[in-house]
PDB file of N, H, CA, C and O in Angstrom:
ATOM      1  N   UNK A   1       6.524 -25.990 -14.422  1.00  0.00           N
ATOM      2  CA  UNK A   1       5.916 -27.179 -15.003  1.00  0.00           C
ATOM      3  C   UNK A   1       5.292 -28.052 -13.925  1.00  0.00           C
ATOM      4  O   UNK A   1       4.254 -28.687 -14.107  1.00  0.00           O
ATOM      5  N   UNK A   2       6.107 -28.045 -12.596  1.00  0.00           N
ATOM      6  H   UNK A   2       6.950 -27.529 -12.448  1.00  0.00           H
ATOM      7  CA  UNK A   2       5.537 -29.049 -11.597  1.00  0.00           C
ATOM      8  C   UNK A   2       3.901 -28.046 -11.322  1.00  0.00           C
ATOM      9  O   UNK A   2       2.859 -28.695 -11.237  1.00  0.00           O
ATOM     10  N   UNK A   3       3.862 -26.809 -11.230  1.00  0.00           N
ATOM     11  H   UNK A   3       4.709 -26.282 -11.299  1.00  0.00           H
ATOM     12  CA  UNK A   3       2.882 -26.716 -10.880  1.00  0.00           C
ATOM     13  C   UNK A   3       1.549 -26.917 -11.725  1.00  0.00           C
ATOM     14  O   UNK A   3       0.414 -26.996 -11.256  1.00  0.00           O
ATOM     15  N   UNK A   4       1.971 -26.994 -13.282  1.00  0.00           N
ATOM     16  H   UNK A   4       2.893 -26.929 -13.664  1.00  0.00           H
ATOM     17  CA  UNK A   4       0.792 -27.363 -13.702  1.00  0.00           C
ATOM     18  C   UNK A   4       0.149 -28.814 -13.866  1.00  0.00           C
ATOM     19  O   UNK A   4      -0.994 -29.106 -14.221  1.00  0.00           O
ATOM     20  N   UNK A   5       1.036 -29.501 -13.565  1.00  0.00           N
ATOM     21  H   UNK A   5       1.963 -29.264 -13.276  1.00  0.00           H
ATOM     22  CA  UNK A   5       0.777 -31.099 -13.362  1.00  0.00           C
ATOM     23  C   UNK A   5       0.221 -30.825 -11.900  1.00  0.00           C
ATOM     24  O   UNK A   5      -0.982 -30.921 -12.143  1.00  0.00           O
ATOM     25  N   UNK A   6       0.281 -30.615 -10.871  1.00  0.00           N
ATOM     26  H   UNK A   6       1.258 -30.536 -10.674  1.00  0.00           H
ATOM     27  CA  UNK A   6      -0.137 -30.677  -9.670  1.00  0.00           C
ATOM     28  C   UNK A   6      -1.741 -29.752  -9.995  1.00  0.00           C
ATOM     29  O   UNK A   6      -2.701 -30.126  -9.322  1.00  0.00           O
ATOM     30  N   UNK A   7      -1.928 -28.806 -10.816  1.00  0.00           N
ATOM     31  H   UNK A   7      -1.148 -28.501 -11.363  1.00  0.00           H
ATOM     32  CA  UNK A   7      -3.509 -28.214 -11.369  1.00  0.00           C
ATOM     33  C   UNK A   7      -4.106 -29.334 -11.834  1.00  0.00           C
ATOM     34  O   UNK A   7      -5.266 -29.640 -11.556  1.00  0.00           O
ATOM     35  N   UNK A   8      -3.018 -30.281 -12.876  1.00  0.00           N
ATOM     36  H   UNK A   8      -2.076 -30.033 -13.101  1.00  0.00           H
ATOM     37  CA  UNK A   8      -4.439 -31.277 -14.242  1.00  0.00           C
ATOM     38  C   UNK A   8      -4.691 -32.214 -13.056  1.00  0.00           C
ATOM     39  O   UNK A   8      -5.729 -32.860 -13.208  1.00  0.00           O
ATOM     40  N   UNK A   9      -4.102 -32.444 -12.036  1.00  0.00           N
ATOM     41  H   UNK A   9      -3.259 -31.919 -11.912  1.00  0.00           H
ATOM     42  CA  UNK A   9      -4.132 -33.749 -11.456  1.00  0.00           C
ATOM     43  C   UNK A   9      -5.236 -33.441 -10.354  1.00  0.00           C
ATOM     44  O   UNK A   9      -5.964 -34.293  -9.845  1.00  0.00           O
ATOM     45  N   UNK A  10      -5.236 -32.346 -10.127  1.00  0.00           N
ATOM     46  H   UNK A  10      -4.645 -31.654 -10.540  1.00  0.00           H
ATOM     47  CA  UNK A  10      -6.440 -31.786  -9.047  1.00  0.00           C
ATOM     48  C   UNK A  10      -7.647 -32.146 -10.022  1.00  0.00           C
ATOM     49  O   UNK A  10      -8.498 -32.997  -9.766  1.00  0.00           O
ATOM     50  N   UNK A  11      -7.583 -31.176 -11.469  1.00  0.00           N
ATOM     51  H   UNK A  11      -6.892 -30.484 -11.677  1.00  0.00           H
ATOM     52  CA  UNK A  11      -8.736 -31.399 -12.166  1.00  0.00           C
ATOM     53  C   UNK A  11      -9.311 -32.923 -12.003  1.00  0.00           C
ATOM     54  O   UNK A  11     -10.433 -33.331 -11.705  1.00  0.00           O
ATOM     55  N   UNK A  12      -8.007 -33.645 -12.338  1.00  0.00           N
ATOM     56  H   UNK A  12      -7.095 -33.313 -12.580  1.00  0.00           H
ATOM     57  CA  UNK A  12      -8.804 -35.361 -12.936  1.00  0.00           C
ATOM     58  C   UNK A  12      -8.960 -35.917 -12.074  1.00  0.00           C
ATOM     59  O   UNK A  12      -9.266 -37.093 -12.271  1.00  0.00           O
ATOM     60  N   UNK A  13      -8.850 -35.428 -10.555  1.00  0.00           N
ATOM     61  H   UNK A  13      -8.601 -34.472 -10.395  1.00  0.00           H
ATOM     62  CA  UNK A  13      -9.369 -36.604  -9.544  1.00  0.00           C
ATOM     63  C   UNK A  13     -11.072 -37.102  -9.089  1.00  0.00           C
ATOM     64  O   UNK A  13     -11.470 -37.985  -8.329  1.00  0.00           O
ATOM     65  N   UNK A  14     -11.920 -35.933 -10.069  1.00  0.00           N
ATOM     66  H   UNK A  14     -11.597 -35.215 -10.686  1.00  0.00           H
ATOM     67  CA  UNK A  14     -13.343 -36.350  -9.875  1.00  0.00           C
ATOM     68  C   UNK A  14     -13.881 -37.800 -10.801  1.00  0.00           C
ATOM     69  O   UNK A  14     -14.751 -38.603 -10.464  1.00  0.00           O
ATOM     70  N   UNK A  15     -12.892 -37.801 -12.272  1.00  0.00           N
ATOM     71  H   UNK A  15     -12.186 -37.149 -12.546  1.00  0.00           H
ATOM     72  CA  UNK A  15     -13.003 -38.875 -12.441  1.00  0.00           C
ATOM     73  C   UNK A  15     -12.513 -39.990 -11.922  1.00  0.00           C
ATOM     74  O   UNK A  15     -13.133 -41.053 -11.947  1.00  0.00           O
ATOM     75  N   UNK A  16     -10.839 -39.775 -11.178  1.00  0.00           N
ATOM     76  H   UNK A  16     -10.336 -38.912 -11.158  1.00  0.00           H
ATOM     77  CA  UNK A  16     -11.119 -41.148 -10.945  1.00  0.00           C
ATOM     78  C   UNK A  16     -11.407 -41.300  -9.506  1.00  0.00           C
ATOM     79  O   UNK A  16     -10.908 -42.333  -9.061  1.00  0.00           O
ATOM     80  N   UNK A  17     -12.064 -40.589  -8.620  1.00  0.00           N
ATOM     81  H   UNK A  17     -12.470 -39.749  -8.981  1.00  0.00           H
ATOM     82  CA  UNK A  17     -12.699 -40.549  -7.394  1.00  0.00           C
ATOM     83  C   UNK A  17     -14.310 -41.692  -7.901  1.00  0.00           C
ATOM     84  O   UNK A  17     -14.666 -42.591  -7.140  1.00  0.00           O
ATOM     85  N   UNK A  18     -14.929 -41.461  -9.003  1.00  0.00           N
ATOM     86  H   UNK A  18     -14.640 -40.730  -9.621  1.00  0.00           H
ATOM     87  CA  UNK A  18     -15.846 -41.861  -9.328  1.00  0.00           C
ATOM     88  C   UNK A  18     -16.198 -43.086  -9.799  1.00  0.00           C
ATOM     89  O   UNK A  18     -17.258 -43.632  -9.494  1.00  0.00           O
ATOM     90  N   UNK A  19     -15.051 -43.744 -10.814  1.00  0.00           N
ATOM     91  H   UNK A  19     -14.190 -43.301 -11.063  1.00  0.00           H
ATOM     92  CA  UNK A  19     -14.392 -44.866 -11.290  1.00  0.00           C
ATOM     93  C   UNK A  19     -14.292 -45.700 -10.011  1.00  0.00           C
ATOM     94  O   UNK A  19     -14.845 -46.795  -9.904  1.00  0.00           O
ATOM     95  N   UNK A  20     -13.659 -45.209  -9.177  1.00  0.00           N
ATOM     96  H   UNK A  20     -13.209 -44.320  -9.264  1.00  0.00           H
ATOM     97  CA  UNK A  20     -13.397 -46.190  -7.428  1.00  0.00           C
ATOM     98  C   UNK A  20     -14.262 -46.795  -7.221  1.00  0.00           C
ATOM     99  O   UNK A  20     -14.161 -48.017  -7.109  1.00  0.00           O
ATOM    100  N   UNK A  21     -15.878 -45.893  -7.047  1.00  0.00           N
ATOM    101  H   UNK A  21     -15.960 -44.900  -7.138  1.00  0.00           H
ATOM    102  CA  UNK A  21     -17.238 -46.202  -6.421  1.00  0.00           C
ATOM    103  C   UNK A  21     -17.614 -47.325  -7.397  1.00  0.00           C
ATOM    104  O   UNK A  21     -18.627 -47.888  -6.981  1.00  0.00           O
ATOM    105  N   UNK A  22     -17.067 -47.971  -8.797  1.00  0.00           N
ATOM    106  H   UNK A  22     -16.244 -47.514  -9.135  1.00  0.00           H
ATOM    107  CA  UNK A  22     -17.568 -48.942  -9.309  1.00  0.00           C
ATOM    108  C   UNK A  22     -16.724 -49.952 -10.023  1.00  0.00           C
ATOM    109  O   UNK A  22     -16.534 -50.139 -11.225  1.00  0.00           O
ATOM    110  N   UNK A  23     -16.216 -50.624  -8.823  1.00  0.00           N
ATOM    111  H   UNK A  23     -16.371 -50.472  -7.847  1.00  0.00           H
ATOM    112  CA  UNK A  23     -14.962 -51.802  -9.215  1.00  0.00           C
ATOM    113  C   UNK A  23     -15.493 -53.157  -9.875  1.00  0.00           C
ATOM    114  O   UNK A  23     -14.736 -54.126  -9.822  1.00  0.00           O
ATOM    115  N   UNK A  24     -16.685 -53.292 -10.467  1.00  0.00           N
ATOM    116  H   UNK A  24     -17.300 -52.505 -10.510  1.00  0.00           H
ATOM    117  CA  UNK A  24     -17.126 -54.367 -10.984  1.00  0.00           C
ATOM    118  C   UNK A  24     -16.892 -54.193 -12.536  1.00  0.00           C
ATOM    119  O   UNK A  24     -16.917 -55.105 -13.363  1.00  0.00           O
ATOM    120  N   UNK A  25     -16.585 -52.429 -12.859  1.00  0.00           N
ATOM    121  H   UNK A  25     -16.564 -51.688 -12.188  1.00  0.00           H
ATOM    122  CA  UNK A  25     -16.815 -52.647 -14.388  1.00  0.00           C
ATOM    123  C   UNK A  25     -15.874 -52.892 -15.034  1.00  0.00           C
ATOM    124  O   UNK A  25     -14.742 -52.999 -14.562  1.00  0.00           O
ATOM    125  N   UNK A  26     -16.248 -53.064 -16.564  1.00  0.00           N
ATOM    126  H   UNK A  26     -17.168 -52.978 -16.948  1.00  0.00           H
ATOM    127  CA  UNK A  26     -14.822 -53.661 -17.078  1.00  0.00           C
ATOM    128  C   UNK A  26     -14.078 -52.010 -17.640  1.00  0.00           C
ATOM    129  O   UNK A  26     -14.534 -50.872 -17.536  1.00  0.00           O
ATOM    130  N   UNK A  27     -12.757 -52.520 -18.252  1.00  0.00           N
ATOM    131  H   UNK A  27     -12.386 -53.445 -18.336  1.00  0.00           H
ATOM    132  CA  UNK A  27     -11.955 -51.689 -18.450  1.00  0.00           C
ATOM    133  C   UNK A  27     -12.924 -50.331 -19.399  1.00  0.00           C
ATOM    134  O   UNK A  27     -12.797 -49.186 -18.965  1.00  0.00           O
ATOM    135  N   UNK A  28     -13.539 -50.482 -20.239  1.00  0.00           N
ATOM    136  H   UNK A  28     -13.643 -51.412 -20.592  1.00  0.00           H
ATOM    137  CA  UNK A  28     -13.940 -49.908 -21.682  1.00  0.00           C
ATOM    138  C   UNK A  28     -15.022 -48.539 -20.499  1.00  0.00           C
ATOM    139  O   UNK A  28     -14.912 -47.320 -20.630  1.00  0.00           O
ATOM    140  N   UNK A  29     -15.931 -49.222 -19.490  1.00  0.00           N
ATOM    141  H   UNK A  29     -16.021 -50.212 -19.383  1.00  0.00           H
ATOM    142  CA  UNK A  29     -16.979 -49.238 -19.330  1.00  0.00           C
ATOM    143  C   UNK A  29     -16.149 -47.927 -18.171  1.00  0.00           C
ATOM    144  O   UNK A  29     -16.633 -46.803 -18.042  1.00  0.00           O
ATOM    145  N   UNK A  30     -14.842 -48.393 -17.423  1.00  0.00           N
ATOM    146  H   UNK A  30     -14.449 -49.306 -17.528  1.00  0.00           H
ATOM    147  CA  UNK A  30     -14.105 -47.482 -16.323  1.00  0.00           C
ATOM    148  C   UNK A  30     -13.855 -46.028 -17.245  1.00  0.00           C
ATOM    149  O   UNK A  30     -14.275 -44.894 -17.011  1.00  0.00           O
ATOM    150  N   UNK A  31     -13.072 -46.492 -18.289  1.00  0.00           N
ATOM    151  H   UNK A  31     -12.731 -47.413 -18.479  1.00  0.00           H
ATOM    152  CA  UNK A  31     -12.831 -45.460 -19.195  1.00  0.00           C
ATOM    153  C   UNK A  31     -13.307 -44.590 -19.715  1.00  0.00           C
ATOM    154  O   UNK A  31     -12.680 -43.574 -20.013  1.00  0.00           O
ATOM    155  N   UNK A  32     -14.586 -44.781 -19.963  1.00  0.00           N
ATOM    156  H   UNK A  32     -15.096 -45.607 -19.721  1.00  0.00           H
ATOM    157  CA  UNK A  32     -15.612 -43.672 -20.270  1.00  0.00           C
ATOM    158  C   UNK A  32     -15.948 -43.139 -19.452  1.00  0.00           C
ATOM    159  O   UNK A  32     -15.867 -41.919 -19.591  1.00  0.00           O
ATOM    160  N   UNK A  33     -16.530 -43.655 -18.092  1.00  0.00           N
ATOM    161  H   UNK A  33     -16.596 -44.647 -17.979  1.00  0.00           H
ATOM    162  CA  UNK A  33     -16.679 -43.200 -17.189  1.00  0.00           C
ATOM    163  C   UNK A  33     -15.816 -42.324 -16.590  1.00  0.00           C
ATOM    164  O   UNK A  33     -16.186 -41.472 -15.782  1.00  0.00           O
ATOM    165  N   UNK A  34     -14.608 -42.500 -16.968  1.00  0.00           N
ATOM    166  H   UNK A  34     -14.308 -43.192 -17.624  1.00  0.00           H
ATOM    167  CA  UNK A  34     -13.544 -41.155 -16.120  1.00  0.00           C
ATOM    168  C   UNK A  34     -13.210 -40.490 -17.295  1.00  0.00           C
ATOM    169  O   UNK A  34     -12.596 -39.435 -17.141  1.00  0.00           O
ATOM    170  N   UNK A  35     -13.510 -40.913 -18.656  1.00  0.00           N
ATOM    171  H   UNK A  35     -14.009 -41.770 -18.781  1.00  0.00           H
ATOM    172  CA  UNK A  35     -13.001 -39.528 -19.506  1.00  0.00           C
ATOM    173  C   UNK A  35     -14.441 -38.632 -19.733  1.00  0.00           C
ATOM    174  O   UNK A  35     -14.329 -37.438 -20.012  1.00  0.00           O
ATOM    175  N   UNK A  36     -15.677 -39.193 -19.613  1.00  0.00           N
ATOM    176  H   UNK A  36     -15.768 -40.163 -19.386  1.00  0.00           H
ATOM    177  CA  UNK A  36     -16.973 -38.072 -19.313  1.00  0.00           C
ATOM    178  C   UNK A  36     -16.839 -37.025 -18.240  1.00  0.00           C
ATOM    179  O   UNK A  36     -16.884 -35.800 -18.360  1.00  0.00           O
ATOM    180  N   UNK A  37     -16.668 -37.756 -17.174  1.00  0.00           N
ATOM    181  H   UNK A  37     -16.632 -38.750 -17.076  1.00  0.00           H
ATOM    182  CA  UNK A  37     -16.483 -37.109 -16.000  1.00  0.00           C
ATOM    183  C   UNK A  37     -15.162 -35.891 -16.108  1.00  0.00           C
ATOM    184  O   UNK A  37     -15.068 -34.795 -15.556  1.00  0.00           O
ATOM    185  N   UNK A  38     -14.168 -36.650 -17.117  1.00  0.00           N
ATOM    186  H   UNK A  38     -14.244 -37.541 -17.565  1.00  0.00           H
ATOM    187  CA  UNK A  38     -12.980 -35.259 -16.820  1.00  0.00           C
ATOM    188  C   UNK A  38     -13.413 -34.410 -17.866  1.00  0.00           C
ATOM    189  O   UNK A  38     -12.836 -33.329 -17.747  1.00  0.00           O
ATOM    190  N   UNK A  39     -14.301 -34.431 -18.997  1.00  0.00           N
ATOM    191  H   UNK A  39     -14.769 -35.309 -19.093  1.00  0.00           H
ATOM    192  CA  UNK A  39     -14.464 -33.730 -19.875  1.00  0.00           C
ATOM    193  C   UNK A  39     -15.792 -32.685 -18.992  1.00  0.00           C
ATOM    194  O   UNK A  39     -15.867 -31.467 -19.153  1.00  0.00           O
ATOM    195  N   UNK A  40     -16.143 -32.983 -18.654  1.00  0.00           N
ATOM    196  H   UNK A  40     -16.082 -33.972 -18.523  1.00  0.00           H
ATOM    197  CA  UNK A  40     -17.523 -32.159 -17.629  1.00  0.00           C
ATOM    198  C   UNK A  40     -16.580 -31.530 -17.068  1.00  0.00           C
ATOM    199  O   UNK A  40     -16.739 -30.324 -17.259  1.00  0.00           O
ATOM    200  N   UNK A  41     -15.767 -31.729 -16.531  1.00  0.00           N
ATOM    201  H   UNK A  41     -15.638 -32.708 -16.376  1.00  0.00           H
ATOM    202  CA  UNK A  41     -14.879 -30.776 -15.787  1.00  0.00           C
ATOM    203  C   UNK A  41     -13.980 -29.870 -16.093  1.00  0.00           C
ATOM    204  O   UNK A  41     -13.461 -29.079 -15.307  1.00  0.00           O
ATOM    205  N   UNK A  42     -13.745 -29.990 -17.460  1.00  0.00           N
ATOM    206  H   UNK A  42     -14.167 -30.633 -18.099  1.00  0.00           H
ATOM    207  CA  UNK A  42     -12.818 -29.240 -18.085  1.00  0.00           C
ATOM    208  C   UNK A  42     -13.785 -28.357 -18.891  1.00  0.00           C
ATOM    209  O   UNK A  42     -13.461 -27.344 -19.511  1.00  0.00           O
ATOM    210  N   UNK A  43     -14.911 -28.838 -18.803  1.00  0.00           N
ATOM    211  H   UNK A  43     -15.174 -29.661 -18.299  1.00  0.00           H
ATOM    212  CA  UNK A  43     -15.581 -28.020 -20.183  1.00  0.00           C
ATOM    213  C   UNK A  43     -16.378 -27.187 -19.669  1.00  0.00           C
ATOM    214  O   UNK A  43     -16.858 -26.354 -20.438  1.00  0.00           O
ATOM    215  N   UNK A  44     -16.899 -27.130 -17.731  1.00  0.00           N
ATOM    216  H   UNK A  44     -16.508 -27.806 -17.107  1.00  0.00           H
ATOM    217  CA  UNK A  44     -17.365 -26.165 -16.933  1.00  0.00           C
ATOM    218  C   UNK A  44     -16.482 -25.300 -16.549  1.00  0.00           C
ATOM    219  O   UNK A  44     -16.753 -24.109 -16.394  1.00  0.00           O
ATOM    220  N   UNK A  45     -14.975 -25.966 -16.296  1.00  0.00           N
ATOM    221  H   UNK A  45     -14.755 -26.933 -16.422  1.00  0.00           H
ATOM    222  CA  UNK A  45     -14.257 -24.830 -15.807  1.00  0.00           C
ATOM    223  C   UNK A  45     -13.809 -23.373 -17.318  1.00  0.00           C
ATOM    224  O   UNK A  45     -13.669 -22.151 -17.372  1.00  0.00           O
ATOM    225  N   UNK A  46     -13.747 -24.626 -18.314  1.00  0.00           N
ATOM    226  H   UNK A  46     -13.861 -25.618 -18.270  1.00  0.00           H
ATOM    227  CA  UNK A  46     -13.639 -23.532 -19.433  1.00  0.00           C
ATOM    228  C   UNK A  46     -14.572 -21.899 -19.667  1.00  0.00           C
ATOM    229  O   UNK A  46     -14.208 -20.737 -19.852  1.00  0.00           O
ATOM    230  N   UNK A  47     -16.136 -22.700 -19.516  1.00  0.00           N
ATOM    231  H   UNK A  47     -16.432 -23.643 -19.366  1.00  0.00           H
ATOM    232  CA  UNK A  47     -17.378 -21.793 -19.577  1.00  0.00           C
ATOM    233  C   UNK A  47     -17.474 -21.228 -18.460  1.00  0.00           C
ATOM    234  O   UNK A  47     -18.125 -20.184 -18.502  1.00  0.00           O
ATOM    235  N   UNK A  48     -16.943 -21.609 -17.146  1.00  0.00           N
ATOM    236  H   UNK A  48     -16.414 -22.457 -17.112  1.00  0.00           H
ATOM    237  CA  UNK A  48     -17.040 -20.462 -16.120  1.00  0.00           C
ATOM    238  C   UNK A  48     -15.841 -19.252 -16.350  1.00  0.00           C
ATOM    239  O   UNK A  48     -15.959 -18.050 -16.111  1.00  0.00           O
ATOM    240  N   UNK A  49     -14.816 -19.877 -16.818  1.00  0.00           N
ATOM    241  H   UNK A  49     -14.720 -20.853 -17.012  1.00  0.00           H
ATOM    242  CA  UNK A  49     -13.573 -18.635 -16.959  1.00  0.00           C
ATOM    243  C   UNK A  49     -14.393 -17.605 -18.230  1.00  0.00           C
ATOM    244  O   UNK A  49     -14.656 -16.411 -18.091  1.00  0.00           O
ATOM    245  N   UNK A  50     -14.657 -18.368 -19.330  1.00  0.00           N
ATOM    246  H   UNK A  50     -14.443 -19.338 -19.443  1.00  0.00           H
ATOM    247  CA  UNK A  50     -15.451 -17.778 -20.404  1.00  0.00           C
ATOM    248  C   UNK A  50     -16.866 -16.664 -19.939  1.00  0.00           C
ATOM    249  O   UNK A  50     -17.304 -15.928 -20.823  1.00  0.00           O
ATOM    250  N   UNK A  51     -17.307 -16.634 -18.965  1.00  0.00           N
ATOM    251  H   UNK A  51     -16.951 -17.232 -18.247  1.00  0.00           H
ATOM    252  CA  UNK A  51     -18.366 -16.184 -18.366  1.00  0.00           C
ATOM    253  C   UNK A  51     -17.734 -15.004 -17.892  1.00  0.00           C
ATOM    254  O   UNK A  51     -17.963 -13.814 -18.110  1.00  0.00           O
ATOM    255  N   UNK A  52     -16.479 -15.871 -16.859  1.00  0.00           N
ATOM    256  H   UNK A  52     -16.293 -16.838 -16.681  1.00  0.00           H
ATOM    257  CA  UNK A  52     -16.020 -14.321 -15.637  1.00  0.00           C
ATOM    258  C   UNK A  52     -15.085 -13.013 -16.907  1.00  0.00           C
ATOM    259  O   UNK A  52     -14.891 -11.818 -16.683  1.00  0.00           O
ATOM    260  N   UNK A  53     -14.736 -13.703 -18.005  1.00  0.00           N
ATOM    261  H   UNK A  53     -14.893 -14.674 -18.187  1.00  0.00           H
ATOM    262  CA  UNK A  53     -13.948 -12.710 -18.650  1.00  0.00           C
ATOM    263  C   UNK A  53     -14.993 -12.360 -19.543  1.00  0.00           C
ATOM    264  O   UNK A  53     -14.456 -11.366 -20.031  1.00  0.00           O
ATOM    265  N   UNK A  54     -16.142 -12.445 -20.146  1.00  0.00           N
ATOM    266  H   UNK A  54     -16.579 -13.253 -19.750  1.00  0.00           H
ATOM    267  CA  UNK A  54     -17.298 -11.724 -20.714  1.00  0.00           C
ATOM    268  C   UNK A  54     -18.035 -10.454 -19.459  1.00  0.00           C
ATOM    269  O   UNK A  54     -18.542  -9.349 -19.650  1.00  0.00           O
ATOM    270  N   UNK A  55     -17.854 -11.035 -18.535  1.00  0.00           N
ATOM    271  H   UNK A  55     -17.442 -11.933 -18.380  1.00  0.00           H
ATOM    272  CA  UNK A  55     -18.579 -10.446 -17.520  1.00  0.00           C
ATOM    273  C   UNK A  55     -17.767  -9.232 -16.719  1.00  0.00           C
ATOM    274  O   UNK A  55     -18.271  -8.482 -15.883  1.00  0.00           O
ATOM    275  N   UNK A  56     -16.254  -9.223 -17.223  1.00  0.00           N
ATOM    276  H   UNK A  56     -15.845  -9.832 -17.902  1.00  0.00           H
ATOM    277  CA  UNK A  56     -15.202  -8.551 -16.450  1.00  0.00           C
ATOM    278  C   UNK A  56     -15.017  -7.864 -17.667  1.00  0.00           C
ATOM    279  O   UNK A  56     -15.004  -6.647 -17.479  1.00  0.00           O
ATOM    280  N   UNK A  57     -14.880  -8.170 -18.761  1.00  0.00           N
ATOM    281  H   UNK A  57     -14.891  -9.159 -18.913  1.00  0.00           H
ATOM    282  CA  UNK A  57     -14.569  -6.834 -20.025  1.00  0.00           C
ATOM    283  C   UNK A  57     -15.787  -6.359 -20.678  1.00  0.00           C
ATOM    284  O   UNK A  57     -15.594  -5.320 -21.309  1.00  0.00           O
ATOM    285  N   UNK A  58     -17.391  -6.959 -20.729  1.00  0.00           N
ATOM    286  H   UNK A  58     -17.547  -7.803 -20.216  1.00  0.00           H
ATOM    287  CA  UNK A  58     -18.250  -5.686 -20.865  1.00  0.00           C
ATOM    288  C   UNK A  58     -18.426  -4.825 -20.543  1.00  0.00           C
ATOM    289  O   UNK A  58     -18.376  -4.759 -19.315  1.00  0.00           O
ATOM    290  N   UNK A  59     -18.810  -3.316 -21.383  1.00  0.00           N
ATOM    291  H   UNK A  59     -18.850  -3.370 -22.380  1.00  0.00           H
ATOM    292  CA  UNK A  59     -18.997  -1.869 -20.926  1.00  0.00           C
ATOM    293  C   UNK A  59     -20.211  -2.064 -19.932  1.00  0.00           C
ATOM    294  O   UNK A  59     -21.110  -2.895 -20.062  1.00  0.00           O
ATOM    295  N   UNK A  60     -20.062  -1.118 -18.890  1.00  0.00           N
ATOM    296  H   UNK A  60     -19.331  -0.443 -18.784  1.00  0.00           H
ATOM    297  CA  UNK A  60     -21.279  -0.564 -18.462  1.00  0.00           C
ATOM    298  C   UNK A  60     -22.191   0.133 -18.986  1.00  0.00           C
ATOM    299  O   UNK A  60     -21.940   1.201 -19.546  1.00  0.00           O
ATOM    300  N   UNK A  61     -23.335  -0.342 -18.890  1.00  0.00           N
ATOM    301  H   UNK A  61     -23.539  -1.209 -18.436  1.00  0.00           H
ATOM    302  CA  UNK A  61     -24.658   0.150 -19.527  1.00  0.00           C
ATOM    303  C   UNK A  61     -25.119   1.011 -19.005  1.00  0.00           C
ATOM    304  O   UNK A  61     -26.174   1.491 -19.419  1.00  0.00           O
TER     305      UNK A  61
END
């Protein structure tokens, strides 16, 4: 279990690495901003795994 909390927490640090760079905004405005950002990240890493296992179980042509 520790190790998959130590994976989500790797994932979510681009949002709030990004959130940092803009300490003027308000709460609503932080929030979106780091749940876009973690959803881009979860939703590329999804479509790249989705890619490598389309690309690893098609027949050869």
């Amino acid at each position: 279990m520790k190790l998959w909390v130590i994976i989500v927490n790797i994932l979510l640090w681009p949002g709030r690495k990004l959130v940092r760079r803009f300490p003027d905004l308000g709460t609503a405005e932080r929030n979106l901003i780091h749940n876009v950002t973690n959803y881009v990240v979860w939703l590329s890493l999804i479509c790249g795994l989705l890619i490598y296992v389309l690309i690893k179980t098609m027949p050869a042509a």
